[in-house]
N, C-alpha and C positions, 0 to 999 in steps of 0.2 A: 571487466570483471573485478578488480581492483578497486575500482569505487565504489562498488556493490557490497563487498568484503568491508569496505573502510567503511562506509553509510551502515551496514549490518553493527561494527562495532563499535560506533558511537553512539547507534540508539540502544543497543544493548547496555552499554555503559551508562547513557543516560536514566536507563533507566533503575538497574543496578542503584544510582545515588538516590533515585526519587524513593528509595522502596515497595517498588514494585515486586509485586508477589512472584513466585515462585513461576505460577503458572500461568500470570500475565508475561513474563520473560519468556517462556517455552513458545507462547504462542505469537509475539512477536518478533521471535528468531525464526520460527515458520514462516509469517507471513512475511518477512523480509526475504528468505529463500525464494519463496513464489515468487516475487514481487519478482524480483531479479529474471527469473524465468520468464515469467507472462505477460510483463506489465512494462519492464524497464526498456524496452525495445521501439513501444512507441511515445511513453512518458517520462525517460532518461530514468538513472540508477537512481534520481534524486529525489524524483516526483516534477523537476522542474521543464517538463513536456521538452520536444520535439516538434518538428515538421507532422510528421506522423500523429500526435496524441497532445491534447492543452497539458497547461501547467499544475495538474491537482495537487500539486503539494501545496502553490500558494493560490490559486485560483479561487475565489470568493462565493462564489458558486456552490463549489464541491465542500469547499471549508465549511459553510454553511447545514450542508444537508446532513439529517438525521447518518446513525450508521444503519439503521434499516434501509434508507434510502438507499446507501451507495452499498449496502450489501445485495438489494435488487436490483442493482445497476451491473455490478462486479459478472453477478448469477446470469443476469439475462442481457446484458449489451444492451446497446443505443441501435435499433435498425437503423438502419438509414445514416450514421454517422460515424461507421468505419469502428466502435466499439463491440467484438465479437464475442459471446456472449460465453461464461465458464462455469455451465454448469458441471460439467467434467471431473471439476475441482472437489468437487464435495463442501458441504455445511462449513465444516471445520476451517478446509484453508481459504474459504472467501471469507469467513469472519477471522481469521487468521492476517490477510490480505488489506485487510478493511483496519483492522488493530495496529499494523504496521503505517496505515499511511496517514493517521492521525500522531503516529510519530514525526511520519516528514513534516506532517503539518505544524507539528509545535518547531518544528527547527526553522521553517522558512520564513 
């Protein structure tokens, strides 16, 4: 939980310098929250995957794909690939989710 805390405020921070808006920070501190919750368990607090889930912070792949894409990725899972699907979450925190890990991705 501590690395999650410390990853939560360095991208906050980072972003803080970049000038990022008001409400791109609110929603990057959500989906850092989530993240930590739903996500960090089988792709580490970092994005830097697990046994359990790849590396999507730097994986080439996910870097790669639109955020539509990986916002219907987040929403409906991988069947068949151990990816469980969140719609649960609502609009908000998969695009929330999805904004945070384009953060991991500029750090990796």
């Amino acid at each position: 939980m501590k690395r999650a805390r410390f990853a939560l405020a360095v991208a906050v921070s980072a972003l803080v310098c970049a000038g990022i808006s008001g409400y791109a920070q609110v929603q990057v501190e959500l989906g850092a929250r989530q993240f930590a919750v739903t996500c960090a368990g089988c792709h580490g607090a970092d994005g830097s995957g697990s046994l359990k889930g790849p590396a999507i912070g730097s994986l080439a792949k996910t870097v790669a794909r639109s955020d539509d894409e990986l916002i219907r990725i987040v929403r409906d899972g991988v069947p068949g690939k151990g990816m469980p699907p969140a719609k649960a979450l609502g609009d908000e925190k998969v695009a929330a989710l999805v904004r945070y890990l384009r953060v991991l991705q500029l750090r990796a």
